[in-house]
C-alpha positions as CSV (number, residue, x, y, z in Angstrom):
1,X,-19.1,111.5,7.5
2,X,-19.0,115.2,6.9
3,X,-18.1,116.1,10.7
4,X,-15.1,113.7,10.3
5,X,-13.8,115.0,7.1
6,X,-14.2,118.4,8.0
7,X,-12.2,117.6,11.3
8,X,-9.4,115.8,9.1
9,X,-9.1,119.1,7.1
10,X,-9.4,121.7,10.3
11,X,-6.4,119.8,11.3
12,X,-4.5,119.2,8.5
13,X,-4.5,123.2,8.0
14,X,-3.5,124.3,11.2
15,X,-0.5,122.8,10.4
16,X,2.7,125.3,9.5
17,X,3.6,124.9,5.8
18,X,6.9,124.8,5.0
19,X,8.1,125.5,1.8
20,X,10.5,123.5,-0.3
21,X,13.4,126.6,-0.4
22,X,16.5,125.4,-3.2
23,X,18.6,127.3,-0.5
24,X,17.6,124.5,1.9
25,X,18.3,121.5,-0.1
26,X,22.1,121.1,1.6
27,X,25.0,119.5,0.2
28,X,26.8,117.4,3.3
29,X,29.4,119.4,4.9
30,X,31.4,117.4,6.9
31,X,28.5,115.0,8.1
32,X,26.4,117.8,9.3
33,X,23.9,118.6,6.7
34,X,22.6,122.1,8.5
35,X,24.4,124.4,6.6
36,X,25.4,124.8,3.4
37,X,28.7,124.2,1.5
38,X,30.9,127.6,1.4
39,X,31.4,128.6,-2.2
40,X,34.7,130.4,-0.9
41,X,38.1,128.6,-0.4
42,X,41.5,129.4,2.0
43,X,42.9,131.4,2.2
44,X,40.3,134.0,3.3
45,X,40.7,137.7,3.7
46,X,37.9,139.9,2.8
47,X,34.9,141.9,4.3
48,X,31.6,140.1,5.1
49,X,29.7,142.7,5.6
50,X,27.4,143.2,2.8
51,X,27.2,139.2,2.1
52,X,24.2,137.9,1.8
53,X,23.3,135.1,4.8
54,X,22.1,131.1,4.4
55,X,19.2,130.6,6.6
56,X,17.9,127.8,8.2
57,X,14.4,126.5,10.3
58,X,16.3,126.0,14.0
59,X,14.4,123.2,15.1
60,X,16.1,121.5,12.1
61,X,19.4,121.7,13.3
62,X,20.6,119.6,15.9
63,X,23.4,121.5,17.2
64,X,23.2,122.1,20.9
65,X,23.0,126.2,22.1
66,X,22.4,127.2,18.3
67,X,19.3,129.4,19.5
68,X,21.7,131.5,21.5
69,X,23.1,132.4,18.1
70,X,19.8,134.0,16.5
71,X,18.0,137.3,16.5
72,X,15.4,136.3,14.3
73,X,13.2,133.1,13.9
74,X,15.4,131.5,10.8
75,X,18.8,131.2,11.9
76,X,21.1,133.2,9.6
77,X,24.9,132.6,8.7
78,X,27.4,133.1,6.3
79,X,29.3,129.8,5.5
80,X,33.0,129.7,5.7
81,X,35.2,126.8,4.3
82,X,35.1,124.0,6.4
83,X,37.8,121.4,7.6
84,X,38.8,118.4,9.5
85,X,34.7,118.1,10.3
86,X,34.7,121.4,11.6
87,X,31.7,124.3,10.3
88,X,32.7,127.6,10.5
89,X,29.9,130.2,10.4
90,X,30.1,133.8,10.8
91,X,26.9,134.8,12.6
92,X,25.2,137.8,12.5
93,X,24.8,139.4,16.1
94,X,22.4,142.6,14.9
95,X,19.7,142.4,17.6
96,X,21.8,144.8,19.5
97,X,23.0,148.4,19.4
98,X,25.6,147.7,17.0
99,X,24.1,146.4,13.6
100,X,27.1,145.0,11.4
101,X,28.9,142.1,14.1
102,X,29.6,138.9,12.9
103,X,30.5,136.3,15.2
104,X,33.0,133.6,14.0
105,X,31.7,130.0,15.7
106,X,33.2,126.4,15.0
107,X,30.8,123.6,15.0
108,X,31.9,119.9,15.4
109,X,29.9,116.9,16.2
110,X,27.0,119.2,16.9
111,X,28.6,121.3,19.1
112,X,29.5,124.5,19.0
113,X,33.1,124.4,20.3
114,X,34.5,128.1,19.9
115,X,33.1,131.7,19.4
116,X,34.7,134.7,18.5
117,X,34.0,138.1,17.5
118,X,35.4,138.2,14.3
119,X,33.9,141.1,11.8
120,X,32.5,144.8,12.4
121,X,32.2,148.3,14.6
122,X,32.0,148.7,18.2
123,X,31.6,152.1,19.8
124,X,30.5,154.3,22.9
125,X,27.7,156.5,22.4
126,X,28.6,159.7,21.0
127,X,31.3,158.4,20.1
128,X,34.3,160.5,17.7
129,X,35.7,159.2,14.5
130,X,38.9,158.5,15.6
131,X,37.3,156.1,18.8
132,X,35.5,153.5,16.6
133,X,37.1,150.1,16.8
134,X,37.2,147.9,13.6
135,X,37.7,144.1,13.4
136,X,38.4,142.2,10.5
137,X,39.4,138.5,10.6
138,X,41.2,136.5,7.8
139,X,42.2,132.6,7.9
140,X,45.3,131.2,6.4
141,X,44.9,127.7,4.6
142,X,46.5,126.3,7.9
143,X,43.5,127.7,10.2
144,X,45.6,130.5,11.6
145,X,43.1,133.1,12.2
146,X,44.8,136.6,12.2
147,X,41.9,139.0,13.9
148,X,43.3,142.5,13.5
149,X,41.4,145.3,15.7
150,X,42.1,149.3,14.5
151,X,41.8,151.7,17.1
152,X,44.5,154.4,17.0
153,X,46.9,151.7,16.0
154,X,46.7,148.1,14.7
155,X,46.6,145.1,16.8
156,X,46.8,141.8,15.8
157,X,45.8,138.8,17.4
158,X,46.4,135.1,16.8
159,X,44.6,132.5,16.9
160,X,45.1,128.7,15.5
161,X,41.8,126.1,15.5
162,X,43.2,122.6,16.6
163,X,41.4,119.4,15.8
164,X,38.9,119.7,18.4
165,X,37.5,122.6,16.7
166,X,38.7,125.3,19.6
167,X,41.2,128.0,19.1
């Protein structure tokens, strides 16, 4: 009787604990209940960079490719205001040389339908003032996603997310 109960327990705490997080209780957002609700509302222009990101267990997400999105084992985001059934999340991409990138991606039906790099710094090593490139992205309340890149001069790209969830 002792073997077995001893048994039960050796199992029962090898398994991973997982603990209740308020973060992690999720309101629905547009049937997929991964990520949270975005407190923020369209239209949308400001700096994400020092915001802090949701996080969620990846194996608790069924959205197919999601792991190619994560640096670390919880799966970190910023939520952005979503519509039509379509999540957007800027994603962190800071396992790489360059440590403030966010990633815009569109999510619908569990799929992630568009990427783009939305937010942050890119340069060459040893690189001068003057050569770092900037990108900042805002969104109109019709989904028009103005990305504006500063290098020497201003260029502004546009981009509009259809029903489908690609722009």
């Amino acid at each position: 009787m002792f073997v077995i109960l001893y048994n039960l327990f050796f199992t029962y705490a090898q398994e991973p604990y997982i603990e209740k997080d308020p973060n992690k209780i999720l309101r629905h957002n547009n049937k997929n209940v991964c990520f949270v609700k975005s407190e923020d509302r369209l239209p949308l222009s400001k700096s994400h960079r020092n915001s802090k990101y949701k996080q969620i267990y990846i194996e608790s997400c069924q959205v197919e490719d999601l792991e190619l999105w994560n640096c670390e084992i919880d799966f970190r985001y910023i939520p952005l205001p979503s519509k039509n059934s379509i999540d957007m999340l800027l994603v962190p991409m800071d396992c790489g040389d360059f440590p403030s990138r966010l990633f815009l991606i569109t999510i619908k039906d569990h799929q992630i339908r568009s990427e783009l790099y939305a937010e942050g710094e890119w340069y060459e090593p040893g690189y001068h003032e003057d050569m770092i490139q900037k990108t900042h992205l805002s969104i109109s309340k019709d989904l028009s996603l103005p990305l504006q890149q500063n290098m020497n001069k201003l260029t502004i790209k546009h981009y509009y997310l259809n029903d489908s969830g690609l722009y």
